[in-house]
C-alpha positions in Angstrom: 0.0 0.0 0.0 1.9 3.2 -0.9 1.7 5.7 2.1 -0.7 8.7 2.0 1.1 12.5 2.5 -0.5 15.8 2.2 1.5 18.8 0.1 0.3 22.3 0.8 1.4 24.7 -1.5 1.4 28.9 -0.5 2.0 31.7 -3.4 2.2 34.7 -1.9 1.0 37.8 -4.3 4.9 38.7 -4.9 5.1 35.5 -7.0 7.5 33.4 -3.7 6.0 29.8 -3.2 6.3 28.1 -0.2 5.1 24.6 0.7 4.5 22.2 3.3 4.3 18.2 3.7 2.2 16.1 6.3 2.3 12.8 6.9 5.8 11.6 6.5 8.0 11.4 9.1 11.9 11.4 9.2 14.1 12.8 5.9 12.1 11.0 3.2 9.6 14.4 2.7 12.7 16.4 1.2 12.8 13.9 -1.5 9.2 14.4 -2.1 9.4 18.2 -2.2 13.0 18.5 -4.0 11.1 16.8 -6.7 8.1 19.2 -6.6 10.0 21.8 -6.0 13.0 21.8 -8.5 11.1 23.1 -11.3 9.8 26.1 -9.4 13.3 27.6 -9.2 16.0 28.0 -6.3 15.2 26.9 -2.8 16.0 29.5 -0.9 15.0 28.8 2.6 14.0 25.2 4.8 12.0 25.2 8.0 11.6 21.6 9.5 8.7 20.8 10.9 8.2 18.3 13.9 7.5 15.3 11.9 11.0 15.8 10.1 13.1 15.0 13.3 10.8 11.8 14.0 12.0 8.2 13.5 10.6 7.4 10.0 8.2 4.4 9.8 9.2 1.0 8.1 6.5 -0.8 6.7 7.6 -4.8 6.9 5.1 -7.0 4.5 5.0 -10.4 5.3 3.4 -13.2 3.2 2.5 -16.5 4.1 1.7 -19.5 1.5 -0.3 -22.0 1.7 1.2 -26.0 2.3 
């Protein structure tokens, strides 16, 4: 099941976008938002939210056959 995360994105009326993720812990939501953002232009400032500095969830599936 992939995992479900929230982007919020904020243009203020000068033109400078900012935006947010929810719902991923740990350092995997700068991959999401380098991605987003890289056509957008030049980062030019990162906050971290809380979720950033928690430990990032590992998802283990396990499948059982049939004898």
């Amino acid at each position: 099941m992939a995992e479900k995360y929230e982007v919020e994105v904020f243009i203020t009326e000068e033109g400078n976008v900012s935006m947010r993720v929810k719902g991923i812990r740990g350092k995997s939501c700068v991959d999401k938002l380098k991605a987003l953002a890289s056509p957008l232009g030049k980062v030019e400032d990162v906050e971290y939210t809380s979720e950033y500095y928690e430990q990032e969830q590992k998802v283990k599936q396990i499948s059982k056959q049939k004898a």
